[in-house]
C-alpha positions in Angstrom: 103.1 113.4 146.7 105.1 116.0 149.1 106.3 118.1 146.9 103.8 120.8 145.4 103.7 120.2 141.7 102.7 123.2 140.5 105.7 125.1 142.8 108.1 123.0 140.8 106.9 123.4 137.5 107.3 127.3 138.2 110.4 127.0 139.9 112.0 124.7 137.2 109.9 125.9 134.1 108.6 122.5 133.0 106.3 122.1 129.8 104.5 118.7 131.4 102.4 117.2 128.7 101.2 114.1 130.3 102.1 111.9 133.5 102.7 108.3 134.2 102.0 107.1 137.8 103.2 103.9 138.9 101.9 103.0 142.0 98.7 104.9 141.7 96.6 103.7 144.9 93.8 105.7 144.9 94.8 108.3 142.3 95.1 111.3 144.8 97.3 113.5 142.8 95.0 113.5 140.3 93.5 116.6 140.9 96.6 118.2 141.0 97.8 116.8 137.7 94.3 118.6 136.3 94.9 121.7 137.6 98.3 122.0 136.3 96.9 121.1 133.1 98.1 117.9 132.5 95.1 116.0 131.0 97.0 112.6 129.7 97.6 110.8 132.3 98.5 106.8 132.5 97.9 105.1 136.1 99.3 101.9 137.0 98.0 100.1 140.4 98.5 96.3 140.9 96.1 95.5 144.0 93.0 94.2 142.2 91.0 95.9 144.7 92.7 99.2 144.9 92.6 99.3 141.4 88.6 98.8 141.5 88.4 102.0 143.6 91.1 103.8 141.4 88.8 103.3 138.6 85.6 104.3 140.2 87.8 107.6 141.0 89.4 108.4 137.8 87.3 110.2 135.1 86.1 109.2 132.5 88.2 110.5 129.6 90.1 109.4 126.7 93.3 110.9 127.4 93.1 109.1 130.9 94.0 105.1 131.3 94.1 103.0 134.3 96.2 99.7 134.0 96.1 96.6 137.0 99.5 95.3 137.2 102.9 95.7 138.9 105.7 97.4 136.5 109.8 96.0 137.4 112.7 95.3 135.5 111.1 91.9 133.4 108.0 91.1 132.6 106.8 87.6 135.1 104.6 87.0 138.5 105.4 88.4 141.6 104.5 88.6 145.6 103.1 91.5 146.8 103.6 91.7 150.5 100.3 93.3 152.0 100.2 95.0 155.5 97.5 96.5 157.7 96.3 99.9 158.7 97.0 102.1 155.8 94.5 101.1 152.9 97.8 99.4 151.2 99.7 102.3 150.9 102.9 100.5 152.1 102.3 97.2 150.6 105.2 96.3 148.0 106.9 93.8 146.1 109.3 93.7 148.5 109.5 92.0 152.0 108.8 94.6 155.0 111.7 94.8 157.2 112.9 98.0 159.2 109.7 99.5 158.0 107.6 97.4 160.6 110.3 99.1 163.2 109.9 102.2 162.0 105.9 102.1 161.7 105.0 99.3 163.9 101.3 100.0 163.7 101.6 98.7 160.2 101.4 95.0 160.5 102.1 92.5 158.1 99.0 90.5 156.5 98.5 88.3 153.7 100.4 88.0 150.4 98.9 88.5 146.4 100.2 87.4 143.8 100.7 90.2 141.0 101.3 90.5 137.3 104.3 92.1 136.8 105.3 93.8 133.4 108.0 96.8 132.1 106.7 100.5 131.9 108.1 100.3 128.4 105.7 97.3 127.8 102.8 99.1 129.4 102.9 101.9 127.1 103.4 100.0 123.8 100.5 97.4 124.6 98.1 100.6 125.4 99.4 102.0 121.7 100.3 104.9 123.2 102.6 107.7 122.6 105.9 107.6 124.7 106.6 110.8 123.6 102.9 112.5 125.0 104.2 111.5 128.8 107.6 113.3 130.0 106.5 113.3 133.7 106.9 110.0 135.7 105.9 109.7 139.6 107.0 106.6 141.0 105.7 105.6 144.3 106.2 101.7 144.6 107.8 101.3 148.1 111.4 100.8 147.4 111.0 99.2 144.1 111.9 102.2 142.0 115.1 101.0 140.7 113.4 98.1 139.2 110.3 99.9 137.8 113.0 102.3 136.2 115.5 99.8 134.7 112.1 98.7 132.9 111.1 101.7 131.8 114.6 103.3 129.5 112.8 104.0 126.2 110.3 106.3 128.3 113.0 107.6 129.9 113.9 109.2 127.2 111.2 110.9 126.6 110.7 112.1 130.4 111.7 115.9 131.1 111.6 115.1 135.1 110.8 112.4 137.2 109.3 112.3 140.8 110.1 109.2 143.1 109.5 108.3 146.6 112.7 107.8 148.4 114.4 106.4 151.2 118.1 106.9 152.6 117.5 104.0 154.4 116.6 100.0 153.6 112.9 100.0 154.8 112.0 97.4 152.6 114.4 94.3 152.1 116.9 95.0 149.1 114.9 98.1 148.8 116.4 101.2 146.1 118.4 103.6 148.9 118.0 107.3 146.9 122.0 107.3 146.3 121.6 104.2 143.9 118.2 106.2 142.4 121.2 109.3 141.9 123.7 107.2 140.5 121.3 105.4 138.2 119.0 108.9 137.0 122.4 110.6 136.6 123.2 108.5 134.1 120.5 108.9 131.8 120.9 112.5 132.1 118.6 113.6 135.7 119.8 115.3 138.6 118.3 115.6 141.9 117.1 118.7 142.4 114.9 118.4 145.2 113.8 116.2 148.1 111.3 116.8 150.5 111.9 114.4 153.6 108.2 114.3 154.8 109.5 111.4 157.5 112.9 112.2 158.4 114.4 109.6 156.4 111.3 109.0 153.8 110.0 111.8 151.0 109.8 112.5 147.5 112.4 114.0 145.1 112.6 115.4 141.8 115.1 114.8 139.6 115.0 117.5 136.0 116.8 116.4 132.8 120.1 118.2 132.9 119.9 120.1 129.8 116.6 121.6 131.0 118.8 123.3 133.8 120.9 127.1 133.8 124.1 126.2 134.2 124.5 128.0 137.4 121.6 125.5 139.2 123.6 122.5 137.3 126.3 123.7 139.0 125.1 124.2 142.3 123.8 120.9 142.5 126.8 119.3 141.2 128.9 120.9 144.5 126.4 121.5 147.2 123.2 118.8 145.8 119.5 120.0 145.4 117.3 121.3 147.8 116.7 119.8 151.1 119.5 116.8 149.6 120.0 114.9 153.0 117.9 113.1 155.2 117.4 114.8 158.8 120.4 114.1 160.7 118.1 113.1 163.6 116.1 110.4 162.0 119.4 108.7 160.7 120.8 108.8 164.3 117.3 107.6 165.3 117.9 104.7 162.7 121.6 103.8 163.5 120.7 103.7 167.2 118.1 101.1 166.2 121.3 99.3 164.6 119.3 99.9 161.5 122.4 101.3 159.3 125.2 98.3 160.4 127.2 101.6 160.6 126.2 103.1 156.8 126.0 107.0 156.7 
């Protein structure tokens, strides 16, 4: 995660009771979840083998639950596109395109196939609470959109979300972060922060609207959140690689 949690649950004065993490990997923010004192936490990581050394990481507590499988839009099978160099951090549902420009040194390997279910499912399967869990990271590699159109009964239940995003198409048909704005906005989520940790890559929070003063609702509404656009130079970077077809 870029952002520093517990600076935005200061800054923004969120109550977190418990987290959902899609796209887990290794479980590195869970320390930081801890110390911020959220103890319930659900972790969802569909590499079989990843998921092995998620578990071996995790605690062992009650109020903590590990699931293997993918989460999208319908429940089903899916191919998970694998590449080198990075321990599967940037393997996704989703077929690698200007992301092996962008990073070359990640190379494309072999493909898994995954179990795929909706977030919504997830949580009613495990017999949990919806309503225990109103903070959702979702870090999936340009699938957001899909994990999030499966996942609108615990969206109503989230207070803030934080997603990876991308103002370009690193991943083919991959969730740009204006379709994540249109789509949170919505269901009732503004953008109130991004942090562009590669140029045109990063993490953003989005806060339920009603949680908001009205004078940061505002602000947002005519100037965006913090740190809103991607750096100019990375998007010239990724026009002059004739990555944008002329898109701003």
């Amino acid at each position: 995660m870029d952002l520093d949690l517990r600076e935005i649950i200061g800054e923004f004065r969120l109550r977190l009771r418990g987290v959902i993490h899609v796209g887990a990997h290794l479980g590195q923010e869970a320390a930081a979840y801890r110390a911020c004192g959220i103890e319930r936490q659900l972790w969802i990581e569909p590499q079989p083998d990843i998921f092995a050394r998620l578990c071996a990481m995790l605690p062992s507590d009650e109020r903590v639950t590990a699931v293997n499988v993918a989460c999208g839009e319908s429940a089903g099978v899916a191919t998970m596109h694998v590449l080198s160099g990075n321990e599967g951090m940037s393997n996704s549902l989703l077929e690698p395109e200007l992301h092996l420009r962008k990073w070359p040194e990640f190379r494309p390997g072999a493909t898994i196939e995954v179990a795929v279910k909706r977030l919504d499912d997830v949580v009613e399967e495990r017999k949990l609470s919806a309503a225990e869990f109103n903070l959702i990271c979702v870090d999936t590699q340009g699938f957001e959109l899909p994990v999030l159109r499966g996942a609108t009964r615990q969206l109503s239940h989230a207070d803030a979300l934080v997603c990876e995003v991308s103002a370009v198409e690193l991943y083919k048909g991959g969730t740009r972060v204006e379709e994540l704005d249109v789509f949170l906005h919505e269901r009732g989520f503004l953008r109130v922060k991004t942090r562009w940790a590669s140029g045109c890559v990063g993490d953003a929070l989005y806060v339920r609207r009603g949680l908001l003063p009205v004078l940061t609702r505002a602000r947002v509404a005519v100037f965006g959140g913090q740190g809103h656009r991607a750096s100019r130079r990375a998007m010239r970077e990724m026009r002059a690689a004739g990555a944008l077809d002329g898109r701003a």
